[in-house]
N, CA, C and O atoms as a MOPAC input file, in Angstrom:
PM7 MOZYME 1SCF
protein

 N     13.94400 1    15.99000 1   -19.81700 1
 C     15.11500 1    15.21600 1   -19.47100 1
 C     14.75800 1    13.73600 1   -19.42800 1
 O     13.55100 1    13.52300 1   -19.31700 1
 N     15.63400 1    12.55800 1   -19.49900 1
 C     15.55400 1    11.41500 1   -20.31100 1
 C     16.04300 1    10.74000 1   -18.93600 1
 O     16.81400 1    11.33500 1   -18.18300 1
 N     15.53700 1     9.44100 1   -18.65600 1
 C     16.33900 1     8.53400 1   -17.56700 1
 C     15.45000 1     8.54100 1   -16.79400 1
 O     14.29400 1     8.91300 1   -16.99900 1
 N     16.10100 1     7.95800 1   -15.43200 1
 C     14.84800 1     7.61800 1   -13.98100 1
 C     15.21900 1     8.56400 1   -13.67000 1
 O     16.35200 1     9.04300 1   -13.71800 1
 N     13.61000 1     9.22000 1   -13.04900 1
 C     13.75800 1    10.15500 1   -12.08100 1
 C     13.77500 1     9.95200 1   -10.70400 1
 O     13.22600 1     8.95000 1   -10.24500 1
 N     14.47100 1    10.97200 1    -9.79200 1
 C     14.65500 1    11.00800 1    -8.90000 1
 C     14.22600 1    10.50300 1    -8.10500 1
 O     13.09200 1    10.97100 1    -8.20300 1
 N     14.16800 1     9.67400 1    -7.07100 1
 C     13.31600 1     9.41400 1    -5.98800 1
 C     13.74800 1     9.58000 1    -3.81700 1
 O     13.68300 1     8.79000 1    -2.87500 1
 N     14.10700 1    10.89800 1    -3.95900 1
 C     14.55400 1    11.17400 1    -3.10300 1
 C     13.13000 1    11.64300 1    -2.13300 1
 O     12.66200 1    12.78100 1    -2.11000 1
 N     12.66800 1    10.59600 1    -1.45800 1
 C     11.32300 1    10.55900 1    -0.28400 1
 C     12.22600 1    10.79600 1     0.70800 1
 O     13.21900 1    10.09500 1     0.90600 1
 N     11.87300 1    11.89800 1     1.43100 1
 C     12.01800 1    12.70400 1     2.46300 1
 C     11.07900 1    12.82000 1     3.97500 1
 O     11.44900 1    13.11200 1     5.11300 1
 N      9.96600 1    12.52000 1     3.52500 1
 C      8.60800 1    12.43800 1     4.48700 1
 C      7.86900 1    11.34300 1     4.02900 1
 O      8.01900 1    10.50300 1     3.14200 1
 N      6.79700 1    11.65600 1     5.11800 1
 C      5.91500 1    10.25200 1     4.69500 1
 C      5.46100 1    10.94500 1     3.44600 1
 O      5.79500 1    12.07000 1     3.07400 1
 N      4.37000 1     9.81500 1     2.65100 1
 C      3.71900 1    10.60100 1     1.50400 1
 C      2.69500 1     9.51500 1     0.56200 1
 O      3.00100 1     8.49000 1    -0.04700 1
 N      1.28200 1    10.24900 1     0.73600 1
 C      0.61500 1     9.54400 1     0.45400 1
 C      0.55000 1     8.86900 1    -1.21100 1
 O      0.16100 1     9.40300 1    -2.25000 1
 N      0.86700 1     8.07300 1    -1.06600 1
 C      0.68000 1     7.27500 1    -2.63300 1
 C     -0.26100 1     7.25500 1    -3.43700 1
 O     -0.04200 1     7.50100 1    -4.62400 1
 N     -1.85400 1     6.88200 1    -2.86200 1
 C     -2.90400 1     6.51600 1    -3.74400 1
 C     -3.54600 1     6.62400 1    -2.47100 1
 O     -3.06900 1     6.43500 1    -1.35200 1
 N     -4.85000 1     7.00100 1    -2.85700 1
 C     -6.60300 1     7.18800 1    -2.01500 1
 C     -7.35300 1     7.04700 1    -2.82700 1
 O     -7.46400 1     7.37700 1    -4.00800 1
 N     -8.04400 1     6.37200 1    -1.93100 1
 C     -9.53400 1     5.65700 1    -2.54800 1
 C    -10.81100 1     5.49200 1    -2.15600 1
 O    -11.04900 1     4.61500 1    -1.32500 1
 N    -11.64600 1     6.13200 1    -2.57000 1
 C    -12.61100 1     6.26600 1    -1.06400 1
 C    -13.87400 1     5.13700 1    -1.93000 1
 O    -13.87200 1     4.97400 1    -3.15000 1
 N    -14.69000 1     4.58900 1    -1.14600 1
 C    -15.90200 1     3.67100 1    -1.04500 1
 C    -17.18300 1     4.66200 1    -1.89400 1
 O    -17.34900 1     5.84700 1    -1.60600 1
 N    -18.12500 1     3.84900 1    -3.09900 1
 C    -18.92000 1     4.47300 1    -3.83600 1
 C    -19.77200 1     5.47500 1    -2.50000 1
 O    -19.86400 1     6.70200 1    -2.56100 1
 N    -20.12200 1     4.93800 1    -1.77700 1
 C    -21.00700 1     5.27000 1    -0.91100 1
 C    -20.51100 1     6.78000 1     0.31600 1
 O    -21.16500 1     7.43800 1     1.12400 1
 N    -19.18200 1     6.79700 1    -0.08500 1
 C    -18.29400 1     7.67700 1     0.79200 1
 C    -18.04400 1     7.25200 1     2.13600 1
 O    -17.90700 1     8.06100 1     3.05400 1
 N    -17.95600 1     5.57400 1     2.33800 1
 C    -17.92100 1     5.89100 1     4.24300 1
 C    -16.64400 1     5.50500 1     4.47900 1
 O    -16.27800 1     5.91400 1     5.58100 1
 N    -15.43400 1     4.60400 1     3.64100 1
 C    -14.20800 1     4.40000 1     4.17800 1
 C    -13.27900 1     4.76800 1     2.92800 1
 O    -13.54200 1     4.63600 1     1.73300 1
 N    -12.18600 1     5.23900 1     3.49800 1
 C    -10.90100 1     5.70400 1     2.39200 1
 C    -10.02200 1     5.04300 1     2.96100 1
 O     -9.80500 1     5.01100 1     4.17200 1
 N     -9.09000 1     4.09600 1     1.55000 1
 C     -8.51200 1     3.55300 1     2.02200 1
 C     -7.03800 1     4.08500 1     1.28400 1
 O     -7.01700 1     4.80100 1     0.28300 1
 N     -6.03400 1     3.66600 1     1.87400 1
 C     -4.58400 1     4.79400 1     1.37100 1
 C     -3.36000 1     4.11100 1     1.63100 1
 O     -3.03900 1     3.40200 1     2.58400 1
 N     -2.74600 1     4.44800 1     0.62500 1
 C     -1.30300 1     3.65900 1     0.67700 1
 C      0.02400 1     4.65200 1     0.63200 1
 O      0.34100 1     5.16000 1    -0.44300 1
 N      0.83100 1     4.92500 1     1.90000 1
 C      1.32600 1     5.90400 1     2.43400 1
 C      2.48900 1     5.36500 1     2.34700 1
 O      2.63600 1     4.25200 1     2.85200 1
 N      3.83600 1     6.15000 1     1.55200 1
 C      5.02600 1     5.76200 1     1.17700 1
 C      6.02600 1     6.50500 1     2.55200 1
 O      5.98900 1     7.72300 1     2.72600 1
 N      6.79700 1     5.68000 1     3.35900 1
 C      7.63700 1     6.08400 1     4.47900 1
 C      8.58500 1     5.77900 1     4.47100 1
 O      8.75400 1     4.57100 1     4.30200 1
 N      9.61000 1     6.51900 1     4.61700 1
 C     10.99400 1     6.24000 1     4.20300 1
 C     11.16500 1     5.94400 1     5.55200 1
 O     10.52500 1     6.37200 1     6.51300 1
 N     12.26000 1     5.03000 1     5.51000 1
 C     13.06600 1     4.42100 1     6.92700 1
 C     14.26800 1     4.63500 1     7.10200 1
 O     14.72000 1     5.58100 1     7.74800 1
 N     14.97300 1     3.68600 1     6.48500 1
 C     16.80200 1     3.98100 1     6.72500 1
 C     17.26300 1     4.98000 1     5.33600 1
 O     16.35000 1     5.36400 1     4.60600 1
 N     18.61400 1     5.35400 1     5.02800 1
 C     18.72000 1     5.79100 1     4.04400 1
 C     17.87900 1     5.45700 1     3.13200 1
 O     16.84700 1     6.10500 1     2.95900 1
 N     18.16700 1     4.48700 1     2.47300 1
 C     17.59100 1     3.94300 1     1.10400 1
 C     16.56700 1     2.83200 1     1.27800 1
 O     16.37600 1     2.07000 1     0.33100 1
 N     16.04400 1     2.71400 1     2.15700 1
 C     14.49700 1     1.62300 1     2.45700 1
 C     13.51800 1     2.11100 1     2.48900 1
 O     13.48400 1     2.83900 1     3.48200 1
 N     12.36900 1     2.15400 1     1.78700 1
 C     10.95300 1     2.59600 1     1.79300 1
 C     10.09300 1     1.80300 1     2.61400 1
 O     10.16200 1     0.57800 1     2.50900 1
 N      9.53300 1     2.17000 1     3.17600 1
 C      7.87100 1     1.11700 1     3.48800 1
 C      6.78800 1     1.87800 1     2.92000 1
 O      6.65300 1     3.09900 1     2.84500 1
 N      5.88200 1     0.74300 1     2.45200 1
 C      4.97900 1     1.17100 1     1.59400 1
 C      3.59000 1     0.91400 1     2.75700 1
 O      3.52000 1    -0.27100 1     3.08400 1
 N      2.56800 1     1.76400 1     3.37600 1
 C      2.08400 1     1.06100 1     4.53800 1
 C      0.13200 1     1.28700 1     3.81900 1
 O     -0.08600 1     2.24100 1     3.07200 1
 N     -0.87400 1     0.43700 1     4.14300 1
 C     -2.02400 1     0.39800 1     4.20900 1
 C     -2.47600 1     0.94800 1     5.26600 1
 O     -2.26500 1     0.54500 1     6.41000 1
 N     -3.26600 1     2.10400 1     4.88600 1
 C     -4.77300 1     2.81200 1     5.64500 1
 C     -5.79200 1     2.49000 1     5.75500 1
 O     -6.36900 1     2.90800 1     4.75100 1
 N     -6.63700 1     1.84700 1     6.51200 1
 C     -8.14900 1     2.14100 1     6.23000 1
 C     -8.68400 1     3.04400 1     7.37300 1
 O     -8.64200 1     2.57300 1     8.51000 1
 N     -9.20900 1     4.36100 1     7.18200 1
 C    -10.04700 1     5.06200 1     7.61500 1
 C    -11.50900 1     5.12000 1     7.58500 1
 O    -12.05300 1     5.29800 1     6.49500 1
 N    -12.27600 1     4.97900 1     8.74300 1
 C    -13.56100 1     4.90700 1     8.33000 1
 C    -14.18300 1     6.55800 1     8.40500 1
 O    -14.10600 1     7.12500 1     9.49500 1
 N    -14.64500 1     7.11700 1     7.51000 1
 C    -14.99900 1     8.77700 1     7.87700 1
 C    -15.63000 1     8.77300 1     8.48300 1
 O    -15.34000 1     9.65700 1     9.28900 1
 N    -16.97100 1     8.05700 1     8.90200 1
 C    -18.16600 1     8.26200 1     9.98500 1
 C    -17.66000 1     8.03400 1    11.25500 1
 O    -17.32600 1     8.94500 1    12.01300 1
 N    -17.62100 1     7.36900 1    11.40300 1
 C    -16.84000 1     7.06800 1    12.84200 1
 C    -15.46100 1     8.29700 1    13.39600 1
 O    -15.25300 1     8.62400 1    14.56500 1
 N    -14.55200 1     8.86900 1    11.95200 1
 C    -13.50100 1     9.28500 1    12.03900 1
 C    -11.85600 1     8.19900 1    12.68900 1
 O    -10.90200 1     8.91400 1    12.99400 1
 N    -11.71700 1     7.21500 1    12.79100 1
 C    -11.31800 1     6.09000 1    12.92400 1
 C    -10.38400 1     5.44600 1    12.23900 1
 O    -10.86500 1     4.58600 1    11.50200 1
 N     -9.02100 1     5.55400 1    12.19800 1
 C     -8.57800 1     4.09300 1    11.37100 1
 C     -8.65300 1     2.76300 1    11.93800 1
 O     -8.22600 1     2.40600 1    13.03600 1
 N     -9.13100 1     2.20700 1    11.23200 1
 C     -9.64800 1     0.57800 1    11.37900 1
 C     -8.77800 1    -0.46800 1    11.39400 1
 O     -8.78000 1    -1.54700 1    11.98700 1
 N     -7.72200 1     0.27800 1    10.30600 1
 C     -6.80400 1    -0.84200 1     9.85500 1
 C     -5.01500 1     0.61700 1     9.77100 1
 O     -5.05600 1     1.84700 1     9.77100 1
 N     -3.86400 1    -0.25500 1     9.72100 1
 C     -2.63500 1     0.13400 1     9.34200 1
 C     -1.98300 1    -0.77000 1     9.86900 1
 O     -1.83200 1    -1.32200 1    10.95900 1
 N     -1.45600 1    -0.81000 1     8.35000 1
 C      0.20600 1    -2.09000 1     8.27600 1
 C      0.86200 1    -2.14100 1     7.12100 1
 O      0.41100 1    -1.77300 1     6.03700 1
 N      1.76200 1    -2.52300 1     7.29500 1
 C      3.22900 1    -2.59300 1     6.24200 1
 C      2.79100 1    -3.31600 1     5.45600 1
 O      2.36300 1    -4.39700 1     5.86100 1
 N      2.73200 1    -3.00200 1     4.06000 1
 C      2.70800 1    -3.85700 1     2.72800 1
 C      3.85600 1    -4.44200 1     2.25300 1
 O      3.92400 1    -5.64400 1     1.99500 1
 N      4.94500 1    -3.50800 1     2.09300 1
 C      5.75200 1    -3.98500 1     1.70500 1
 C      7.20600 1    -3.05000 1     2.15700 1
 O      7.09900 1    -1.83300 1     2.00700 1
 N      8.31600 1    -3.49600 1     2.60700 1
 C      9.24700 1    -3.09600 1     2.64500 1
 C     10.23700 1    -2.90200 1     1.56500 1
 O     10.57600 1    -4.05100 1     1.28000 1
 N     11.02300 1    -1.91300 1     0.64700 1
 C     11.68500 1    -2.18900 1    -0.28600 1
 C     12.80600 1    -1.19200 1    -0.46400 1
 O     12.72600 1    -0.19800 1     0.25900 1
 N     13.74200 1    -1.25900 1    -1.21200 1
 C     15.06800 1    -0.53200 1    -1.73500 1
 C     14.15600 1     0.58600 1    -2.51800 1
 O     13.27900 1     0.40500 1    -3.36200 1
 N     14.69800 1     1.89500 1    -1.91000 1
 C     14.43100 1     2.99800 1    -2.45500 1
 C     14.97300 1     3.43800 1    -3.75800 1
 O     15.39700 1     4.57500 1    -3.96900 1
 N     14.92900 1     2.28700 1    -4.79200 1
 C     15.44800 1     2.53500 1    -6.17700 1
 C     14.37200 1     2.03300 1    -7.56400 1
 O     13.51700 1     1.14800 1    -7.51600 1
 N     14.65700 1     2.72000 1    -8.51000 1
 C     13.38900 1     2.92000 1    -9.54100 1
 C     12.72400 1     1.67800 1    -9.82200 1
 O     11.49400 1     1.62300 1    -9.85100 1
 N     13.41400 1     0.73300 1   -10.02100 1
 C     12.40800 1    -0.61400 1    -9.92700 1
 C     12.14000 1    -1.07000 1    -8.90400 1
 O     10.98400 1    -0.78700 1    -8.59000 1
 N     12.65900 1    -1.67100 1    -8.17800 1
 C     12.13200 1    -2.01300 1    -6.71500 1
 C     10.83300 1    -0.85800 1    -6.47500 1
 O      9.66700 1    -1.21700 1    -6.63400 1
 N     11.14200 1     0.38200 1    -6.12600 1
 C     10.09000 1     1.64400 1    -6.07700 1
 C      8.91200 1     1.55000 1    -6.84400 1
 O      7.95400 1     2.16800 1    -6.37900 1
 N      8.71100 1     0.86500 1    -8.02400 1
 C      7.88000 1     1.24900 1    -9.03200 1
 C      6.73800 1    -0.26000 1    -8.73700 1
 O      5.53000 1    -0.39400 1    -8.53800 1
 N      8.13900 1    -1.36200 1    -8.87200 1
 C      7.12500 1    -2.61700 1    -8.23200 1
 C      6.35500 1    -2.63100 1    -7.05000 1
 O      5.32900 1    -3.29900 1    -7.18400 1
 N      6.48000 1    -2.19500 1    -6.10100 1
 C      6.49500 1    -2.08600 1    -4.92400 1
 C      5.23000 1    -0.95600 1    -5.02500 1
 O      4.52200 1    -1.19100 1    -4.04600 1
 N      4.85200 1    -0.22300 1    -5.52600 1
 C      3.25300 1     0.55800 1    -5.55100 1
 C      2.19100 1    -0.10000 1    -5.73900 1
 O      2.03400 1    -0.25700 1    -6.95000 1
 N      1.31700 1    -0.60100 1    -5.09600 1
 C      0.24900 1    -1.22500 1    -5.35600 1
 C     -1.11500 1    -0.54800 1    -6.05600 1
 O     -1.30300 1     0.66800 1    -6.00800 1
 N     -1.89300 1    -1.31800 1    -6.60500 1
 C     -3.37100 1    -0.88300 1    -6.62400 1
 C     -4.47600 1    -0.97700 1    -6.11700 1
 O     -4.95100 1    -2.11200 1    -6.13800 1
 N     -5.22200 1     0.00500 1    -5.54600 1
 C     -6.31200 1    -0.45600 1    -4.57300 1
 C     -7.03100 1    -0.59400 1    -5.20500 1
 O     -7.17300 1     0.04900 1    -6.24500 1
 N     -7.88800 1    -1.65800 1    -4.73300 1
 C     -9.46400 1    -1.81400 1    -5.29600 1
 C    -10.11400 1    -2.52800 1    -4.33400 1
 O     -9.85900 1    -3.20500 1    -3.33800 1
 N    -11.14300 1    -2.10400 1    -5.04300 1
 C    -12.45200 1    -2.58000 1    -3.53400 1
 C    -13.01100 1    -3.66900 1    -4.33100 1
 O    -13.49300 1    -3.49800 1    -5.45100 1
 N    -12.92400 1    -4.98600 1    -3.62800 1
 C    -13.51900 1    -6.52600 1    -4.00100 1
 C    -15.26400 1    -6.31500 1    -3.39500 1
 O    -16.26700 1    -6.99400 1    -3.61500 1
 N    -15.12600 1    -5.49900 1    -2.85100 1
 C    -17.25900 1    -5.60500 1    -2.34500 1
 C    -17.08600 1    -4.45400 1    -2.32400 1
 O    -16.15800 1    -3.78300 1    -2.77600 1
 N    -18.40200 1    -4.04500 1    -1.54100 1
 C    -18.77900 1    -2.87700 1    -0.78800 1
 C    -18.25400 1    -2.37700 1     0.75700 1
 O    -18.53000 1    -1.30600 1     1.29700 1
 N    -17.12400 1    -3.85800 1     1.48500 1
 C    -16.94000 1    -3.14300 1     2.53200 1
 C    -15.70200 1    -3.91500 1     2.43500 1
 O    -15.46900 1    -4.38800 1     3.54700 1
 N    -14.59700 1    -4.32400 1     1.38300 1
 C    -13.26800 1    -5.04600 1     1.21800 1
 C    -12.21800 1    -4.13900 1     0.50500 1
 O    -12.37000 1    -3.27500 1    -0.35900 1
 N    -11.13400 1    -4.59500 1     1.12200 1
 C    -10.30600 1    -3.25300 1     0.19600 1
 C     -8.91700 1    -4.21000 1    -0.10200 1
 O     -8.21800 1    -4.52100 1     0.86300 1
 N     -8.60100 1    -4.59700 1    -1.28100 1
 C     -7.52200 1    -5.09000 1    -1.39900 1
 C     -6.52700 1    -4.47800 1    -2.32300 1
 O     -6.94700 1    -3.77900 1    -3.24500 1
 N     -4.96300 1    -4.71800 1    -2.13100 1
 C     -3.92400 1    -4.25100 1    -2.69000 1
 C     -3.26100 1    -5.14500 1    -3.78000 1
 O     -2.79100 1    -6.25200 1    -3.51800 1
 N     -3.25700 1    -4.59700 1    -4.99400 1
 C     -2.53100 1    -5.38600 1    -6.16800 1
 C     -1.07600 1    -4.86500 1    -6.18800 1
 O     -0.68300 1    -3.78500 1    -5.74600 1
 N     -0.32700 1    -5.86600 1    -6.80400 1
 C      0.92900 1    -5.04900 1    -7.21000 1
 C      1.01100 1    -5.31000 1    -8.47000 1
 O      0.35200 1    -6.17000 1    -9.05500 1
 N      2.23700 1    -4.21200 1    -9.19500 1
 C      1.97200 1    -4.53300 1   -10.46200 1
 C      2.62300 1    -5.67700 1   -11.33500 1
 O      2.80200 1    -5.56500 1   -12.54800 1
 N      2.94700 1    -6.76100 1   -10.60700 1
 C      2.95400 1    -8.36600 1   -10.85200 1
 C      1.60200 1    -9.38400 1   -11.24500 1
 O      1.25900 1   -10.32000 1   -11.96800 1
 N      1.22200 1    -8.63000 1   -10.40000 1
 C     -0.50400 1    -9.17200 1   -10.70500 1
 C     -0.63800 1    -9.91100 1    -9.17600 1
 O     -1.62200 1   -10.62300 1    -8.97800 1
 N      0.09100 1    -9.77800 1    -8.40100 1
 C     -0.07100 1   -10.46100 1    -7.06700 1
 C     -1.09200 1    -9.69400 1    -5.70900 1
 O     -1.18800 1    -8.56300 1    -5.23300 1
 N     -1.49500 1   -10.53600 1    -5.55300 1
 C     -2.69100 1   -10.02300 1    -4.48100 1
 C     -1.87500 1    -9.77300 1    -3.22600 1
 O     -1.69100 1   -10.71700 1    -2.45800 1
 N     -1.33600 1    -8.49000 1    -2.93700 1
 C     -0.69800 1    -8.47600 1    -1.32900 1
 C     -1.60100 1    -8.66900 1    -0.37100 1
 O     -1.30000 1    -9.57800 1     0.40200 1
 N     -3.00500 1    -7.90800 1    -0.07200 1
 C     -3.74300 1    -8.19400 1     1.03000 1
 C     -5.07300 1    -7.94000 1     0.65000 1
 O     -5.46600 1    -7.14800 1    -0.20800 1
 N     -5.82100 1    -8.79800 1     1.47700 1
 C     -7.51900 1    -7.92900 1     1.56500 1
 C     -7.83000 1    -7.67400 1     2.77300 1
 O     -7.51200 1    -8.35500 1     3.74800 1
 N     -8.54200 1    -6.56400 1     2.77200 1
 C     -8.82000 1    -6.43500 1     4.82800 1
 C    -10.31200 1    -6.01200 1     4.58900 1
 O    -10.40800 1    -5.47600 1     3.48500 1
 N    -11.28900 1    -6.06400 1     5.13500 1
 C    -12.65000 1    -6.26300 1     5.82300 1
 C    -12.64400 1    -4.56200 1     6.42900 1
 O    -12.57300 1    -4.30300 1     7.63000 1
 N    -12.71400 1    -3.73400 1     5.56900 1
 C    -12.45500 1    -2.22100 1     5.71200 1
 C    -13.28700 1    -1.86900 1     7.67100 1
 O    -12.70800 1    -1.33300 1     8.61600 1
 N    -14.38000 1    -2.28600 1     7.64400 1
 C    -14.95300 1    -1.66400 1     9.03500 1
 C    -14.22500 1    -2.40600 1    10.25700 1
 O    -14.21700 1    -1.71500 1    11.27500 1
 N    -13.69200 1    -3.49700 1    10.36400 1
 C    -13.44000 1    -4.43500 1    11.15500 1
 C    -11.62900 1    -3.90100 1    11.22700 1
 O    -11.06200 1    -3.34200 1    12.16500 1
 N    -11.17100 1    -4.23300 1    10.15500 1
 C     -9.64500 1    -4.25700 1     9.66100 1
 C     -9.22800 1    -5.68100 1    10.09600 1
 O     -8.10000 1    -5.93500 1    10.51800 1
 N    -10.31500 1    -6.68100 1     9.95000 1
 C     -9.86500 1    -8.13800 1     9.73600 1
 C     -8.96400 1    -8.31100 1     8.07600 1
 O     -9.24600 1    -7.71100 1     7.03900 1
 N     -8.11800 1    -9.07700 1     8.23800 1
 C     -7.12800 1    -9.22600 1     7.01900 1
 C     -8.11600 1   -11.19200 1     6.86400 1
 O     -8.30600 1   -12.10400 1     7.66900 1
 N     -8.45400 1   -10.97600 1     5.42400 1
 C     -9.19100 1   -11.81300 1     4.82400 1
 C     -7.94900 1   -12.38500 1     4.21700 1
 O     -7.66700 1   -13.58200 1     4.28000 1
 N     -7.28300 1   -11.55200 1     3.67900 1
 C     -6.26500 1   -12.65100 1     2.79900 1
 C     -4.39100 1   -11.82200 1     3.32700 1
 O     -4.38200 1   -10.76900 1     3.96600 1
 N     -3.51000 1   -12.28200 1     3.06000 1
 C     -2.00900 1   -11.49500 1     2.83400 1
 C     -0.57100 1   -12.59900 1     2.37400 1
 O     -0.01900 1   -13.57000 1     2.89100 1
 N     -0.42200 1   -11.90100 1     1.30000 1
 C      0.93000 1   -12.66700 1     1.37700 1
 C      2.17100 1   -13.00500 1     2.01100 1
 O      2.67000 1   -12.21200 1     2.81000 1
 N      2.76500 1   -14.18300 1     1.72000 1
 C      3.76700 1   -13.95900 1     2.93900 1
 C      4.69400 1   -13.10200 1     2.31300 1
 O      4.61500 1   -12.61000 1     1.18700 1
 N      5.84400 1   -12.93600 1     3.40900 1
 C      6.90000 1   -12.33100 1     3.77900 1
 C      8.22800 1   -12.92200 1     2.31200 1
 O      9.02000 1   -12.20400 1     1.70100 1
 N      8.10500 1   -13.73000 1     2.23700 1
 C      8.87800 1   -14.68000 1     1.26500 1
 C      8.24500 1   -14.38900 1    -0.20400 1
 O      9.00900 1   -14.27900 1    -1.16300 1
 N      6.84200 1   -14.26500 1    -0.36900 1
 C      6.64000 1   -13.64500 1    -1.90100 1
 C      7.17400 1   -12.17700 1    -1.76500 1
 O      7.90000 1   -11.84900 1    -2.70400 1
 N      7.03200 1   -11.49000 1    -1.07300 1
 C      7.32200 1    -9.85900 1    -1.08700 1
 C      9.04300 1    -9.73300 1    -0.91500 1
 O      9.58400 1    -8.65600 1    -0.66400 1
 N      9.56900 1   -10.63200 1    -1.04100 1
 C     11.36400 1   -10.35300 1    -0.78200 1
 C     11.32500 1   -10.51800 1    -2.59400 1
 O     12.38200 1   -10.14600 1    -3.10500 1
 N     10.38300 1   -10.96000 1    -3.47800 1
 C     10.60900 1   -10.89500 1    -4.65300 1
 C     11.11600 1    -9.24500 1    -5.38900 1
 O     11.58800 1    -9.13700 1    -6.52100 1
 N     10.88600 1    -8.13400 1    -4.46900 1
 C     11.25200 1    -6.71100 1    -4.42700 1
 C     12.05700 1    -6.34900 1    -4.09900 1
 O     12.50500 1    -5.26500 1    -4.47400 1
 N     12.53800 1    -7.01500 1    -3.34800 1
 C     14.29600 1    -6.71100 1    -2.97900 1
 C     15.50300 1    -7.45400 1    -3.78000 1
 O     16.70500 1    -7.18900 1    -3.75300 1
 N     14.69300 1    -8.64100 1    -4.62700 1
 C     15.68800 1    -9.27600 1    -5.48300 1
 C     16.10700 1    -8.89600 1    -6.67900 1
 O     17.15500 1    -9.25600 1    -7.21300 1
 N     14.91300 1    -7.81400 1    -7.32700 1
 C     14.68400 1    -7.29400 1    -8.47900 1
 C     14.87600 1    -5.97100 1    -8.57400 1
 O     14.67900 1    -5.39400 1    -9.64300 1

Protein backbone atom coordinates (compact mmCIF):
# COMPACT_ATOMS: atom_id res chain seq x y z
CA UNK A 1 0.00 0.00 0.00
CA UNK A 2 1.20 3.52 -1.23
CA UNK A 3 1.07 6.90 1.00
CA UNK A 4 2.11 7.81 4.75
CA UNK A 5 1.79 5.40 7.05
CA UNK A 6 0.07 5.45 10.00
CA UNK A 7 1.35 6.92 13.00
CA UNK A 8 -0.96 6.21 15.66
CA UNK A 9 1.68 6.10 19.08
CA UNK A 10 -0.27 4.81 21.77
CA UNK A 11 2.55 4.19 24.49
CA UNK A 12 5.79 5.29 25.14
CA UNK A 13 8.23 3.67 22.58
CA UNK A 14 11.64 3.38 22.19
CA UNK A 15 13.01 4.99 18.99
CA UNK A 16 16.75 4.25 18.68
CA UNK A 17 19.53 2.61 21.27
CA UNK A 18 22.87 2.90 21.30
CA UNK A 19 25.16 1.50 23.50
CA UNK A 20 29.12 2.73 24.07
CA UNK A 21 32.07 0.47 22.13
CA UNK A 22 33.12 -0.52 25.51
CA UNK A 23 29.44 -1.50 26.74
CA UNK A 24 29.14 0.84 29.84
CA UNK A 25 26.35 3.51 28.80
CA UNK A 26 23.19 3.18 26.41
CA UNK A 27 21.90 5.95 25.32
CA UNK A 28 17.99 6.08 23.88
CA UNK A 29 15.57 8.17 22.36
CA UNK A 30 12.01 7.31 23.64
CA UNK A 31 8.94 8.54 21.56
CA UNK A 32 5.85 9.70 24.18
CA UNK A 33 2.79 10.70 23.15
CA UNK A 34 1.10 13.55 25.16
CA UNK A 35 -2.08 15.24 24.06
CA UNK A 36 -4.01 13.80 21.17
CA UNK A 37 -1.75 14.63 18.42
CA UNK A 38 1.69 15.90 20.26
CA UNK A 39 4.65 13.64 20.52
CA UNK A 40 7.70 14.20 22.75
CA UNK A 41 10.65 12.82 21.58
CA UNK A 42 12.78 12.39 25.10
CA UNK A 43 16.81 11.50 25.67
CA UNK A 44 18.13 8.54 27.90
CA UNK A 45 21.34 8.06 29.20
CA UNK A 46 21.70 4.93 31.22
CA UNK A 47 24.81 3.95 32.72
CA UNK A 48 24.73 -0.19 32.93
CA UNK A 49 27.41 -0.49 35.67
CA UNK A 50 26.14 1.55 38.03
CA UNK A 51 22.41 0.55 36.66
CA UNK A 52 21.48 4.41 36.75
CA UNK A 53 20.04 6.96 34.44
CA UNK A 54 22.34 9.82 34.40
CA UNK A 55 20.58 11.88 32.15
CA UNK A 56 16.52 12.37 30.77
CA UNK A 57 14.99 15.24 28.89
CA UNK A 58 12.81 16.44 26.18
CA UNK A 59 14.41 16.84 22.79
CA UNK A 60 11.88 17.86 21.08
CA UNK A 61 8.20 18.43 21.26
CA UNK A 62 6.19 17.97 17.93
CA UNK A 63 2.76 17.40 15.88
CA UNK A 64 2.13 13.80 15.63
CA UNK A 65 2.06 13.98 11.75
CA UNK A 66 4.40 12.35 8.99
CA UNK A 67 6.70 15.20 8.55
CA UNK A 68 6.89 16.91 11.61
CA UNK A 69 7.24 12.93 13.01
CA UNK A 70 9.94 12.03 10.62
CA UNK A 71 11.94 15.46 11.25
CA UNK A 72 11.71 15.29 14.64
CA UNK A 73 13.76 11.61 15.01
CA UNK A 74 17.12 12.23 15.74
CA UNK A 75 20.51 10.43 15.38
CA UNK A 76 22.64 9.34 18.08
CA UNK A 77 26.14 9.36 18.00
CA UNK A 78 28.82 9.30 20.33
CA UNK A 79 31.37 12.49 19.80
CA UNK A 80 34.11 10.59 22.34
CA UNK A 81 34.17 7.80 24.43
CA UNK A 82 31.99 9.23 27.20
CA UNK A 83 29.62 12.06 24.92
CA UNK A 84 26.45 11.29 23.39
CA UNK A 85 24.91 13.70 21.05
CA UNK A 86 21.57 13.98 19.04
CA UNK A 87 21.37 14.95 15.25
CA UNK A 88 18.30 15.69 13.47
CA UNK A 89 17.75 15.05 10.12
CA UNK A 90 18.39 18.86 9.19
CA UNK A 91 21.80 18.41 10.07
CA UNK A 92 21.23 20.35 13.38
CA UNK A 93 22.97 19.44 16.53
CA UNK A 94 19.99 19.24 19.26
CA UNK A 95 22.21 18.29 22.27
CA UNK A 96 25.44 16.80 23.68
CA UNK A 97 25.45 15.50 27.27
CA UNK A 98 28.68 14.16 29.14
CA UNK A 99 26.99 10.48 29.32
CA UNK A 100 28.43 9.63 33.17
CA UNK A 101 27.72 13.07 34.64
CA UNK A 102 24.49 14.00 32.33
CA UNK A 103 26.15 17.51 32.13
CA UNK A 104 24.57 19.03 28.77
CA UNK A 105 27.83 20.33 26.91
CA UNK A 106 25.87 21.80 24.20
CA UNK A 107 21.56 22.24 23.34
CA UNK A 108 19.61 24.11 21.15
CA UNK A 109 17.24 26.56 21.90
CA UNK A 110 13.62 26.30 22.13
CA UNK A 111 13.18 28.75 19.04
CA UNK A 112 15.40 26.49 16.57
CA UNK A 113 13.20 23.37 17.52
CA UNK A 114 9.66 25.30 16.84
CA UNK A 115 11.27 24.90 13.22
CA UNK A 116 9.05 21.31 13.64
CA UNK A 117 6.03 22.62 14.34
CA UNK A 118 6.20 25.06 11.37
CA UNK A 119 6.91 22.39 8.87
Amino acid sequence: MRGRPQLEIEREKVYKTKKNPNGTFIARIIQVPKEENMLDFMLEIKNLKKKELSYRSLLVRTENWYYSFRLARGDLKWVSLHTVAVWDRLGHKLVEVAAPTGKENYRISDEHCSVYREK
